[in-house]
N, C-alpha and C positions, 0 to 999 in steps of 0.2 A: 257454098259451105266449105267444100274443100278451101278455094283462094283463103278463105278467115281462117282455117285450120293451120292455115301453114305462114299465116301472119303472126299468129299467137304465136309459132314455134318460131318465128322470127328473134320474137320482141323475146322471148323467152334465153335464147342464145346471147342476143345484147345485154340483158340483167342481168345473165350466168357471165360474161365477160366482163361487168360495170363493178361486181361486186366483188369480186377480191382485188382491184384496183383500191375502190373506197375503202373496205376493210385494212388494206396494207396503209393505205395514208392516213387512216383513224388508229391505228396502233402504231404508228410510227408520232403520230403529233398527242396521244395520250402516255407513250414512251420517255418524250421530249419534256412533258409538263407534269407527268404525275410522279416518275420514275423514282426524280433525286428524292422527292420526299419520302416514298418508300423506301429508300436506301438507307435514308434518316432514320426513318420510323424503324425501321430492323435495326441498325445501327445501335440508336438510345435504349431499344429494348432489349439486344443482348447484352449490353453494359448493365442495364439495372439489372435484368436477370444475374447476371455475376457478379455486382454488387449484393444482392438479394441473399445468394448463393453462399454470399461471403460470410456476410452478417449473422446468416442463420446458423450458420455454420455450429454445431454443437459434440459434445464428447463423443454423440451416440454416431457421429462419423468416422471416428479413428476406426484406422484398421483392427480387425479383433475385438470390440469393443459391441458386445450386445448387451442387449435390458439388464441381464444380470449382473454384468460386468461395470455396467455406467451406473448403475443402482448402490454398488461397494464403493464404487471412488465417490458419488456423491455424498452418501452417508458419514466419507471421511474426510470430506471437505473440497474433493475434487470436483469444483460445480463447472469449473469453463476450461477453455482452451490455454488460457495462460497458466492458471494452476496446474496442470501439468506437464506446459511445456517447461516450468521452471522447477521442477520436481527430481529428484533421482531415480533412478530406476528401481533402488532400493523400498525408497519410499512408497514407490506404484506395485511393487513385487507386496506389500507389507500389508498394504489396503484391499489387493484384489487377489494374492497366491497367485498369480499368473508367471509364467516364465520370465527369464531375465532377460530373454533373447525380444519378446512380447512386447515387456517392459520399455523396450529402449527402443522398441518399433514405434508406439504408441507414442511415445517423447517426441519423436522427430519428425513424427506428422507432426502433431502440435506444434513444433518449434515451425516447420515449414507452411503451415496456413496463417502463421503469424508474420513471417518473412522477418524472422528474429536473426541479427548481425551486427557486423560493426556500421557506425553510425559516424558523420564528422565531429570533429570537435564543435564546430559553427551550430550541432544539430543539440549537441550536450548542453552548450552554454544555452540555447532557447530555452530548453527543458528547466534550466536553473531561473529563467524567470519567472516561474510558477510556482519556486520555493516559497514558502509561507513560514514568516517568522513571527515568535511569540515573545511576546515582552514578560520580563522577570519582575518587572515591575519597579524596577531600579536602573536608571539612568547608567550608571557607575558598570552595572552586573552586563545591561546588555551591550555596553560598547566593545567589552572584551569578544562578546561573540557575533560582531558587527549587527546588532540589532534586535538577538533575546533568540530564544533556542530555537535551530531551521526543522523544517519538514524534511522529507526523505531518510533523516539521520536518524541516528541512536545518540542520544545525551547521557553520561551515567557522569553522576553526581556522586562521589564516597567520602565517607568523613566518620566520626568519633559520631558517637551518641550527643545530641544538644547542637549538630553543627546545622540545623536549618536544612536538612535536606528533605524531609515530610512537610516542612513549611512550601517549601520552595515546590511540591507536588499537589500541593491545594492550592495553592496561584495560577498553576497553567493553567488546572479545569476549570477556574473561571476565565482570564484573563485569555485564553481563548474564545469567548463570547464577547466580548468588546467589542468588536467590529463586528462580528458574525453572530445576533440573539439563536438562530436555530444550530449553531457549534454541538459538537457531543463530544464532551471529555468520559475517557473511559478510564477508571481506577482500579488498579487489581490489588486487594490490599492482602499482606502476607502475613505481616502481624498485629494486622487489628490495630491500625494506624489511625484509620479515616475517622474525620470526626465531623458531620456536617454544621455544627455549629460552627465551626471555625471558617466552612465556606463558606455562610450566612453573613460571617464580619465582613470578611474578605468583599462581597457582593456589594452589601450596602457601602462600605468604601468607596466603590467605583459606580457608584450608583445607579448599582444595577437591581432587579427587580430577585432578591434573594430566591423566591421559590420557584422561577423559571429556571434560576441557576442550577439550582438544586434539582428539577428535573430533566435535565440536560447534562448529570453526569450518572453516567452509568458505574456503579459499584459493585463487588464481586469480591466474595473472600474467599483467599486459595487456601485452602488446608494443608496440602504437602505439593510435592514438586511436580508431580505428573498432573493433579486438579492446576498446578498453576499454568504447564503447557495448553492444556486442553481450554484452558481460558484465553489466551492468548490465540489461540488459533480460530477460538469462539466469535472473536472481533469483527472478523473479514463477512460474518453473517449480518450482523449490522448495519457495514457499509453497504449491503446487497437487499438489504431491505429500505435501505433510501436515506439513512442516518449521515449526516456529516459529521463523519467522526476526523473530529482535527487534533486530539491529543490522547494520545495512549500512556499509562505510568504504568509502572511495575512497582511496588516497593513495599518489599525491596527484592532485589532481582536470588540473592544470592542466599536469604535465611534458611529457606526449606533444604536447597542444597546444602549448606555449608550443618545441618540435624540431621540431614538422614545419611550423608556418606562421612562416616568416620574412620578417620587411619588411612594411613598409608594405600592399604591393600585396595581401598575401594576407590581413588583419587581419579582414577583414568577413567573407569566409568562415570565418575560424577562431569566429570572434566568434558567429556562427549555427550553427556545429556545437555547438559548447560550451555554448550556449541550447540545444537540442535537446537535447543530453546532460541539462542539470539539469531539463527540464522531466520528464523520465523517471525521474527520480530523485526529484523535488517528487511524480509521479502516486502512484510505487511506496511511498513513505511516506504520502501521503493515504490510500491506499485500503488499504491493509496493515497501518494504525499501526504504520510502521517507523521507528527512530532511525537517521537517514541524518547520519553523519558525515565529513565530508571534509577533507583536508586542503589546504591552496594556498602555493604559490611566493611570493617576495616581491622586488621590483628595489627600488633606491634610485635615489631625485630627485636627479641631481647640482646643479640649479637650484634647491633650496631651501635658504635659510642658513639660517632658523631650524626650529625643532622635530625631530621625530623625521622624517628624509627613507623611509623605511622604506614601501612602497608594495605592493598584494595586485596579482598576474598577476589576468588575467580583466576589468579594468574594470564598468562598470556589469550588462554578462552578470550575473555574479556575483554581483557586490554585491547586484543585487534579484531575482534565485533564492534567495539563501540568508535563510535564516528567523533566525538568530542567525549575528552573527559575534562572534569572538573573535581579538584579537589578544595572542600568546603571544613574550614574550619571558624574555632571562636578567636574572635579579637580582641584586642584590648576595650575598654567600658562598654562590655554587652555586644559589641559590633562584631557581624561576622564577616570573613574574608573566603574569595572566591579565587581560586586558582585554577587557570587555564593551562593543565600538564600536557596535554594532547591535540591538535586539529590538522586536518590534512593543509588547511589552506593559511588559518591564523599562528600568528608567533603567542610562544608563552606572555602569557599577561594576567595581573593580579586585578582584582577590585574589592573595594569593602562597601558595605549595605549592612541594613540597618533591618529591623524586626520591632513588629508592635501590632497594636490589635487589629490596623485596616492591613496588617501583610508585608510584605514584602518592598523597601522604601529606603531612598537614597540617607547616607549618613547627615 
């Protein structure tokens, strides 16, 4: 009994010696072979987590920014990250009474989970191959703007009464559907312009299916200048609701302003509302590549004898918000003429087109 006592305690000391051998060479060749792929697996999983992270990423993150305070910027249209990294501080002071200091805390988180900067030229010019161009419907009209009015832009069209500029604003909202039947043209009408019959001819012209047309553009009548901003700003819910909105019109951009500030005394206020207004309109096509088309009023210079006295409402406002201008007048036998006074990139150039019951159509 003792001798098998003390054989067990043998073979006992051999196993207690055998075993962290085996153990050290089972973790050293499970080391070898399972290892990298766990390195992987952590690896891809902390990337998606920070992907994740990224994505989710929401207003109720910014610094200072609790339920009540993300509750005021939504309700005033500050639904994501970009809306108020591209915002002023003013603007964010306006919407939620929070401090200035807050205000511009709030901004640059935003700008900084977006990694907003300067970018190359090579990255701009990519960007501009996603520009979306709409035909005028005239051969003639769109060569002047290498191929009919771009997205990201502001288009404003000014001319006299009778020059085809309301014409020319019921042609986008179909002729935006041409390629694209689920398009949504957005009309903001000022003074009770819109006529859907007329987009009914225009449809069956291009033989298009008039009452899809007709439901695919959304209509809106401003009654004065502040219902017009708040409409304008109304758009971007649209697109957030799943809407392809590929053409936005105003028309006209300048009636409500040009009744409600009269004289001298009131000019600088209207003048900064109106700025205000276009730069919302400039954001909404940046960021949306939306074809933001407007139309604008026009006085006459009784102090100038010579040339065409014919002048755009809105002064410089205007003139340097909008990304192309065009001045539209009447031509000789019924024919109207299209001038190109403004484009960052195109030379002045004329064209003449023609008007009739299918729209918009070469002389």
């Amino acid at each position: 009994m003792p001798e098998h006592k003390h054989e067990e305690v043998i073979i006992t000391k051999k196993e207690v010696r055998i075993t962290p051998k085996q153990q050290k060479s089972e973790t050293q060749s499970s080391k070898a072979t399972s290892a990298p792929k766990d390195e992987l697996l952590s690896v891809s999983e902390s990337q998606n987590t920070k992907d994740v992270s990224r994505k989710e990423k929401t207003i109720e993150d910014l610094p200072g920014v609790g339920a009540a305070t993300a509750e005021k910027l939504k309700t005033t249209g500050y639904n994501d990250m970009m809306s108020i990294a591209v915002a002023s501080p003013g603007e964010i002071i306006e919407a939620t009474g929070m401090t200035e200091s807050a205000a511009k805390k709030i901004i640059y988180a935003a700008r900084n989970s977006l990694e907003m900067g300067f970018e190359t030229g090579i990255d701009v010019l990519k960007k501009r191959e996603n520009i979306n161009r709409i035909t005028t419907g005239s051969k003639n009209f769109d060569a002047i703007l290498e191929g009919g009015l771009e997205s990201r832009a502001i288009t404003e069209c000014f001319g006299a009464y009778g020059s085809s500029k309301t014409q020319l604003a019921h042609q986008l909202v179909v002729n935006c559907q041409i390629n694209e039947p689920d398009a949504i043209g957005v009309y903001i009408d000022t003074e009770n312009t819109f006529r859907p019959e007329r987009i009914k001819q225009m449809a069956e012209s291009k033989g298009l299916n008039p009452e899809t047309v007709l439901k695919n553009v959304k209509v809106a009548r401003a009654f004065n200048s502040d219902h017009q901003m708040l409409l304008s700003e109304k758009v971007e819910e649209l697109i957030k609701q799943g809407m392809k909105v590929r053409v936005l019109v105003v028309d006209s951009l300048t009636a409500h302003f040009r009744a409600e500030f009269v004289g001298r005394g009131t000019l600088a206020e209207r003048q900064q509302k109106l700025n205000k207004h276009m730069h919302v309109l400039l954001k909404l096509a940046d960021i949306h590549n939306v074809c933001v088309y407007v139309t604008n009023q026009v006085m006459a210079k009784p102090d100038q004898f010579f040339g065409d006295p014919t002048e755009a409402i809105g002064g410089h406002v205007v003139a340097h918000n909008s990304t192309f201008r065009i001045y539209l007048r009447r031509g000789k036998k019924g024919t109207r003429v299209a001038k190109l006074v403004d484009a960052p990139n195109l030379p002045d150039a004329e064209a003449i087109f023609n008007i009739d019951e299918s729209g918009i159509i070469d002389v």
